[in-house]
C-alpha positions as CSV (number, residue, x, y, z in Angstrom):
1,X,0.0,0.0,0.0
2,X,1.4,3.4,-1.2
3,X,1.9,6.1,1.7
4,X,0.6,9.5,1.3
5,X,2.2,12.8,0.2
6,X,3.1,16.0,2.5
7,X,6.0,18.7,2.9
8,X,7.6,19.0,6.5
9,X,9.8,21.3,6.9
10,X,12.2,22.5,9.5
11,X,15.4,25.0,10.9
12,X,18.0,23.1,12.0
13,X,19.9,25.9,14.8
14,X,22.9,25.5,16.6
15,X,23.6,27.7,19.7
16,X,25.9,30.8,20.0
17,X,29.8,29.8,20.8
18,X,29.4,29.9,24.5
19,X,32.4,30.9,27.0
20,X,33.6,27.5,28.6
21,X,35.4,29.4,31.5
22,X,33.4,31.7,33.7
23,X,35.1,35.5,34.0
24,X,36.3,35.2,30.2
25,X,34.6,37.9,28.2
26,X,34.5,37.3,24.4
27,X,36.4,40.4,22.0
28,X,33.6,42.5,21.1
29,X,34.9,42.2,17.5
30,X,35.2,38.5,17.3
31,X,31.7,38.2,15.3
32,X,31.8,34.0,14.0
33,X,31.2,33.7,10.4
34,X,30.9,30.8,8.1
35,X,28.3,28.1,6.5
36,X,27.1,24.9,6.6
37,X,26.9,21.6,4.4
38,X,25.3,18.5,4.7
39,X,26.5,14.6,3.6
40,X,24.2,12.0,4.0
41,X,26.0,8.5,4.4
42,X,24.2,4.5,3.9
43,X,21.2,4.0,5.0
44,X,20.3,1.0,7.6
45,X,18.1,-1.7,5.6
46,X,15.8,-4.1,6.9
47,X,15.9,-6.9,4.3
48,X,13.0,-8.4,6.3
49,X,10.6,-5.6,6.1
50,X,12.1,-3.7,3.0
51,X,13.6,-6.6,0.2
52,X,13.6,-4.0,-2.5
53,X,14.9,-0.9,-0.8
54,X,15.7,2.2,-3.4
55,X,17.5,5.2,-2.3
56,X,19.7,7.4,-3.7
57,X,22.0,10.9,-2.9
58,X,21.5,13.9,-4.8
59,X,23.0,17.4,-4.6
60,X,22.1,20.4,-6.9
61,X,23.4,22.8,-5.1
62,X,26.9,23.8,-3.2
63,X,25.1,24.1,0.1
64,X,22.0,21.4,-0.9
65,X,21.8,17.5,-0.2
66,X,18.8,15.2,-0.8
67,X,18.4,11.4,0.7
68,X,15.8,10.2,-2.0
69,X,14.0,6.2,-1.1
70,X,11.1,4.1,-1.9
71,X,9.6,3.5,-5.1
72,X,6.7,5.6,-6.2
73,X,3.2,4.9,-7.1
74,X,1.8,6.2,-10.4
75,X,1.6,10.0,-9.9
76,X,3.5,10.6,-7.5
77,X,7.2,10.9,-5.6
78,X,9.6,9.3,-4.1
79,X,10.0,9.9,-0.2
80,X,13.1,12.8,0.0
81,X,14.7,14.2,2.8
82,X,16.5,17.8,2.2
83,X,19.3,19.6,4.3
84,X,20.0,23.3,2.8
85,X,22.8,24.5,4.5
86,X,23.4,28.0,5.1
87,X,26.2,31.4,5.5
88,X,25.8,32.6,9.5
89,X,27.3,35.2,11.1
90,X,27.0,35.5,14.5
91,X,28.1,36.7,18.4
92,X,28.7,34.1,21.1
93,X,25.8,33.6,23.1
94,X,23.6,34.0,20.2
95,X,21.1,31.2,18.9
96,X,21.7,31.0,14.8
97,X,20.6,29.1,12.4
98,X,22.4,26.6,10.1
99,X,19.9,24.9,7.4
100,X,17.2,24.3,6.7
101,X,15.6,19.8,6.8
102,X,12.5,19.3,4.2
103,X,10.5,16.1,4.8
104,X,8.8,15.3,1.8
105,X,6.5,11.9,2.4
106,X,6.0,10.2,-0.9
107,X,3.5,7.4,-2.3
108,X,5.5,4.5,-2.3
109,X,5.3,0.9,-1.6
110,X,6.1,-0.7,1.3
111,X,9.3,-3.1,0.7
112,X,11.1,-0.3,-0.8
113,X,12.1,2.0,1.6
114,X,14.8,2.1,4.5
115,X,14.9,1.8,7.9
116,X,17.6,5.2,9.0
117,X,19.7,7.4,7.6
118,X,22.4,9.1,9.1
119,X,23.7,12.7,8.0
120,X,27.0,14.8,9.3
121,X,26.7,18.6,9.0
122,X,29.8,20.4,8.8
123,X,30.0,23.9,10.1
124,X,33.2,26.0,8.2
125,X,34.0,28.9,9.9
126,X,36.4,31.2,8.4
127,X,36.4,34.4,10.9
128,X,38.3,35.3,13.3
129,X,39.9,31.9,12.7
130,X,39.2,29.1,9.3
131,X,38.4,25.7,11.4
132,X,35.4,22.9,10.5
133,X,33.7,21.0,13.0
134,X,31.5,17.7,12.1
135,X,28.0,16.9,13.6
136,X,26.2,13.7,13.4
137,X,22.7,12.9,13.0
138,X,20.6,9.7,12.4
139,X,17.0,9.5,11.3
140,X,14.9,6.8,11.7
141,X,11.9,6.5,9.1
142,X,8.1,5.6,11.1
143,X,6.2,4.5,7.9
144,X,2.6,3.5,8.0
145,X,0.1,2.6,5.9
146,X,-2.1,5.6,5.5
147,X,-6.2,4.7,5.1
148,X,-7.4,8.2,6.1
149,X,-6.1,11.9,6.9
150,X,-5.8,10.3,10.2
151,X,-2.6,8.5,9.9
152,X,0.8,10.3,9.7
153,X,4.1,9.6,8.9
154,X,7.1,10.2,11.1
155,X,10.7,10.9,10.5
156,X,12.3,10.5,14.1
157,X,15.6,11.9,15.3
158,X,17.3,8.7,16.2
159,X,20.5,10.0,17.3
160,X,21.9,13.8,17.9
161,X,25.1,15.3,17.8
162,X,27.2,16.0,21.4
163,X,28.6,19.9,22.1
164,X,32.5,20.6,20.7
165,X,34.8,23.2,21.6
166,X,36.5,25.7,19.5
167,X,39.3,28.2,20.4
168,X,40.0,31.3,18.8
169,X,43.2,33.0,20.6
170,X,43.1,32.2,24.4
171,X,39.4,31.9,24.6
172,X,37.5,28.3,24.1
173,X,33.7,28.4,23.0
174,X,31.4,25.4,23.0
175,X,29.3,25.2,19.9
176,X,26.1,22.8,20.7
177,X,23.2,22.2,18.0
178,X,20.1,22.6,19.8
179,X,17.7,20.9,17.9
180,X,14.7,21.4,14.7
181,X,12.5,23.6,15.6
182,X,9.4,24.2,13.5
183,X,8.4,27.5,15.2
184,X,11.0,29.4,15.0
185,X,13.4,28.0,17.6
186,X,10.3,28.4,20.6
187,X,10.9,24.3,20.9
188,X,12.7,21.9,19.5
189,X,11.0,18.4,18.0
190,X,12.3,14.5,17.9
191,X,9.9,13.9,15.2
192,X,8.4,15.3,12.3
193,X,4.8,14.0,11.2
194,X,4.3,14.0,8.1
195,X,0.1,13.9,7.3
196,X,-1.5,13.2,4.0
197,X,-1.3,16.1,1.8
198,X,-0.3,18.9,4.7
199,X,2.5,21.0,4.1
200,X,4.3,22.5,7.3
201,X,6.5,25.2,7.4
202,X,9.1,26.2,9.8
203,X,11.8,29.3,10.3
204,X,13.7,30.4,13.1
């Protein structure tokens, strides 16, 4: 049985470069710049529930990546998953946001899809200092079959990255991603549903 089409969307944020020492005061001047990029990596297969899993990895854009599975019904689209990265610039102490995650819930048959995907985000800053650190994600895919608007689709954060430090002179910052958020960075979400043919948006 096919599952039904929507459009989640969400802002991925990551929050300001804290102080790690208490009585350290950051240079007014040292304002963080930079961007963001996305790689997803192999997906986890269940040969038992998903024997003819299709996925594949496309990027049309420097800052775009797309995690595209399942086979589609006549009409329709694929299941895709989006990360649009994004330039910051940005004080310590300061939520910002780093990309942008689209959840687009296709109709396609069971037997084709995958159980997780994982994703590592890369932040590149390049003022005051040039220095890249790597964040890890996993999503795990909660497909039903849909037999009225009722049911809903999930896309579940799995796994989440842990804070890292970076140092610009004799001061350390710790850079932590907070979260999705869908209402512009009020809360942050586990899961995305994804309802027949509703389209949610999100900014931050």
């Amino acid at each position: 049985m096919p599952h039904y089409a929507s459009l989640t969307a969400a802002t991925l944020t990551a929050v300001s470069l804290s102080l790690l020492l208490p009585g350290q005061q950051a240079n007014a001047a040292s304002i963080f710049t930079g961007g963001s990029v996305g790689s997803f990596g192999k997906p986890t297969v269940n040969p038992e529930t998903d024997p003819d899993a299709l996925f594949s990895i496309e990027s049309r854009a420097p800052q775009s990546v797309t995690f595209v599975l399942g086979e589609a019904d006549t009409g329709s689209m694929p299941n895709k998953i989006t990360f649009s990265g994004t330039n910051f610039s940005t004080n310590a102490d300061q939520p910002f946001a780093i990309g942008d995650l689209s959840y687009f819930n296709g109709q396609t048959f069971i037997g084709t899809n995958v159980s997780s995907v994982p994703i590592d985000i890369t932040l590149a800053f390049n003022q005051p200092i040039q220095a890249q650190r790597q964040f890890g994600y996993r999503f795990d895919f909660d497909l039903t079959p849909n037999t009225d608007t009722s049911n809903a689709d999930r896309l579940v954060i799995a796994e989440a990255p842990a804070p890292q430090t970076i140092r610009t002179k004799d001061t350390r910052y710790r850079i932590e991603l907070l979260g999705f958020s869908q209402d512009n960075g009020a809360t942050f979400g586990q899961s995305f549903e994804a309802p027949e043919d509703r389209v949610v948006n999100s900014t931050l």
